[in-house]
N, C-alpha and C positions, 0 to 999 in steps of 0.2 A: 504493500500500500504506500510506503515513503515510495515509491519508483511510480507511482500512480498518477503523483505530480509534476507535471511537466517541468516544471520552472523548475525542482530537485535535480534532475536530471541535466538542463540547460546548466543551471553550478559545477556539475561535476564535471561534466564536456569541459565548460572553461577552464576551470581549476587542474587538467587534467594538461593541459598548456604550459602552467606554471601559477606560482602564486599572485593575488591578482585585491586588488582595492577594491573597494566596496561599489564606487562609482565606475568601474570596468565592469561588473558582474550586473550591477543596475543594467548596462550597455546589451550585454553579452543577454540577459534574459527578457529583453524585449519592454525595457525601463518601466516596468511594474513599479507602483506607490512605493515612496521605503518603506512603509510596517508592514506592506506585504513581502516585500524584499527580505526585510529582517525575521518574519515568519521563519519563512524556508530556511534561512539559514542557521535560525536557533534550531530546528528540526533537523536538520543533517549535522550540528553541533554536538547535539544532545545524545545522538546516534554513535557519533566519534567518527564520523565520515571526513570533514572536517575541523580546522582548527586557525581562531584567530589571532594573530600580535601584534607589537607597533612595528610599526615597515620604517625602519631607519632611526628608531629611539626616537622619531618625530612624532611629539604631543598630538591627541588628536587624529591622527592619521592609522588608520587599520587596514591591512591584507589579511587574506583568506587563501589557505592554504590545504591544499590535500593528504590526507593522512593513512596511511595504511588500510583501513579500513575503507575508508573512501575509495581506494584504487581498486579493492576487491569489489566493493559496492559496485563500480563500474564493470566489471566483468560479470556480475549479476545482472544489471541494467542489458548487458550486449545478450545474451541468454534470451529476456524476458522480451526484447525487441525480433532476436529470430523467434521465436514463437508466434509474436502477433503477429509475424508477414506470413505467415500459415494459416490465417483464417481461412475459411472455407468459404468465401463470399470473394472476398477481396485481401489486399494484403493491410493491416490497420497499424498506422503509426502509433507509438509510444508518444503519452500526451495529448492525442485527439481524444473526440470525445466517446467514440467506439470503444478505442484502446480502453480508456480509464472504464468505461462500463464492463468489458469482459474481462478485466481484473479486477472490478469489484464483484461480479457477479461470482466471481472463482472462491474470492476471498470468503463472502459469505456464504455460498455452499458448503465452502470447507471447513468453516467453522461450528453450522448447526448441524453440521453431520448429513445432510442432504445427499455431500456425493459419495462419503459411504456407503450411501442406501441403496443409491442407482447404480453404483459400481458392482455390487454385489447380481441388481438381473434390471431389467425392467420395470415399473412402476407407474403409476397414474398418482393423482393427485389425493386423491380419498387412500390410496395405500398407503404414501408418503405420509398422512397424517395419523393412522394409526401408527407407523413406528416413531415418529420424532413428538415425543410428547412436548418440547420446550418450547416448539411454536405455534401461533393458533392458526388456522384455515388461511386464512387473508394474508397473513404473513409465508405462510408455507409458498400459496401462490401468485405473490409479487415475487419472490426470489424462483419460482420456478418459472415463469414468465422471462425474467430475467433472464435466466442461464437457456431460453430456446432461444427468444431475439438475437442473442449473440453467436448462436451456433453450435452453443456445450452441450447440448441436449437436441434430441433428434424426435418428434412424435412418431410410434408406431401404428396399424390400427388399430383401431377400436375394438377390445376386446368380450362387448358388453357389461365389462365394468368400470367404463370409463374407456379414456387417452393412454395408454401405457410412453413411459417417455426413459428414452436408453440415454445413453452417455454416447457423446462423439468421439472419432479415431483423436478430432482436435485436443480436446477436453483429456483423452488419454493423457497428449504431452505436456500437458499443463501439468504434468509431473515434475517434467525437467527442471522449469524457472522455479516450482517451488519446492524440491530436493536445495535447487541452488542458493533461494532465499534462507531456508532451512537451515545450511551450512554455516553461511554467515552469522545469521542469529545467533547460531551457538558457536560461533568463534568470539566474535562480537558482542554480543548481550545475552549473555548464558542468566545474567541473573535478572534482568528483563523479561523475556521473552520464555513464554513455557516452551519443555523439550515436549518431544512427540511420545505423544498419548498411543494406547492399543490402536484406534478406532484411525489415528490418522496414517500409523505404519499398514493397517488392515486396507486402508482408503487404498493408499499409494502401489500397491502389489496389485490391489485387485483391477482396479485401474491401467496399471504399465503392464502387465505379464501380456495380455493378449495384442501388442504390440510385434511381439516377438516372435521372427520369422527365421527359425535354426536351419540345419542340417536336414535333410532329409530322414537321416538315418538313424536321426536324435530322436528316441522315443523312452516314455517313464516317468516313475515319480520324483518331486523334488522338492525338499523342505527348504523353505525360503525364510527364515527367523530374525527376527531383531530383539534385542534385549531394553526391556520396558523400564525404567530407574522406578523405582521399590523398596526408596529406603537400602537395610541390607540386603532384603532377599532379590533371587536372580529371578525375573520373569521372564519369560521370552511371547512375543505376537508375531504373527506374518499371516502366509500359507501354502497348503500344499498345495502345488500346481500339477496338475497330468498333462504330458505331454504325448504327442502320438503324430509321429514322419515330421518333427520337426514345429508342430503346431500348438499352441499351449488350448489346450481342449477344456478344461474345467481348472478352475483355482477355489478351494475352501479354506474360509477363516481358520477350521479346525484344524490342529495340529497334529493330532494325533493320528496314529497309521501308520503303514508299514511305507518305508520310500528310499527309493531306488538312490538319491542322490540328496545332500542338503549342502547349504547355504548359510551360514549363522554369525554372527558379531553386532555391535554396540554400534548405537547410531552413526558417531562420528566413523565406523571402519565403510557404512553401508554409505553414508554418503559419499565416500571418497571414495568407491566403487562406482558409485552412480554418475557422480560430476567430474572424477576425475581418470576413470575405468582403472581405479590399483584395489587391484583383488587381493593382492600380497594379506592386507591384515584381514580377511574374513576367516573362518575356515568351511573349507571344502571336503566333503568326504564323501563317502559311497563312488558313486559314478562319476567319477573326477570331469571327466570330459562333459557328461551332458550340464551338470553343476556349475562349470565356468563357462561355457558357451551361455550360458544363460543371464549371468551375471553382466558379461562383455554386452550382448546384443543388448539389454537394459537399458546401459549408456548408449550404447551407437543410436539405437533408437530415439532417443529422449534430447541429445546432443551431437547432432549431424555435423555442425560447423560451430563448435567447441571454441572459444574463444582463449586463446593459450596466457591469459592473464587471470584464468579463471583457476588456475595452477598456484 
């Protein structure tokens, strides 16, 4: 959502030049009021994106300067930009008003638990409401309105009870930019930011696995795990995926089962499998080969044109 705002983004473009005065960045984002000027910039402050000092021990005079985390934030930003040019309508710039609606529309799905629900099979509107008790009717269907306008949701027909409505191949990748938002948070504002819940590693599997287009001759099961923080005790969430000529056939939340091949480590090892394809720290065992093939195509799929600053 900070990347949602244009004018965040126009700061970091600039800053990404070099360090720069308050009246060049005024220039640089299309000379917005100052307290809107000053908004963004305590918000990308406050993030540790940026950081400001006196530019030459001269009273009065302030530059803004890029910070480590700000240069990652911009290799987040390059991610969440090749995604929008993959709409399924047209290609949508980061900052228009499309863009900013299909990452809101993402944002909130993913927060009331919406696209867990859909990720899991199809649904209508009256199903969607028996399983998400936290929101009422009107609410459930302004955000599910929402996420078809944009293209994240695809209506099927009519079932006789109701609209059933799937998840798009789009919406799939919407994994990518938010694996990659995900990383950062917790490199960045571990104590900000919640880590990831059962429900949003369950989202993300069930969602990115049918993406994934193996070997021919890759076929089986395969436990796909993440480890849940629980205090001391070790939880683990994901699921088992079946695979059969290559194709990933069925994915369940449930873990349990006999399987051919698994997948397993702590958030920060799966992100850096995901965003950055190093399988090194997960482990891999049973069926070596279908088990990594699986993990690699995850990223390849998710991250076609990888921006090498995202390293």
């Amino acid at each position: 959502m900070l990347l949602s705002a244009h004018r965040n983004c126009l700061v970091l473009r600039a800053l990404a030049e070099g360090p720069r005065p308050q009246v060049e960045l005024r220039r640089a984002t299309g000379s917005p009021a100052q307290t809107t000027l000053r908004a963004h910039l305590k918000s990308l402050e406050d993030a540790g994106a940026i950081v400001k000092h006196r530019r030459n021990a001269f009273p009065g005079s302030l530059e803004y300067e890029l910070e480590k985390p700000g240069q990652e934030l911009l290799a987040v930003m390059d991610v969440l930009e090749s995604w929008l040019a993959e709409a399924p309508d047209e290609p949508l710039a980061l900052g228009s008003d499309a863009g900013r609606a299909a990452i809101k529309a993402v944002a909130e799905g993913w927060s009331t638990a919406m696209l867990r629900a859909l990720a899991s099979r199809p649904l209508s509107l009256t199903e969607l409401d028996r399983v998400i008790a936290d929101l009422n009717y009107p609410s459930l269907e302004r955000r599910l309105s929402s996420l078809r306008l944009a293209g994240l949701i695809e209506a099927l027909p009519a079932n006789g009870r109701g609209t059933p409505y799937a998840v798009s191949e789009w919406l799939r990748r919407a994994v990518g930019p938010l694996a990659a938002a995900t990383r950062w948070e917790r490199r960045h504002l571990p104590q900000q930011t919640a880590g990831m819940a059962r429900l949003d590693i369950e989202a993300s599997f069930l969602l990115a696995l049918p993406l994934l287009r193996l070997s021919d001759d890759l076929s089986g099961s395969c436990r796909m795990s993440m480890e849940v923080p629980n205090g001391s005790e070790r939880r683990m969430a994901g699921v088992l995926a079946q695979v059969e000529q290559g194709r990933v056939h069925s994915c369940s939340p449930r873990l349990q089962g006999e399987s051919n091949a698994w997948a397993s480590g702590s958030t920060a090892d799966w992100l850096g499998a995901i965003v950055e394809a190093d399988t090194q720290r997960l482990e891999l065992g049973g069926d070596y080969g279908l088990a990594r093939a699986m993990v690699e195509d995850l990223h390849g799929k998710l991250f076609r044109s990888i921006p090498k600053e995202i390293d």
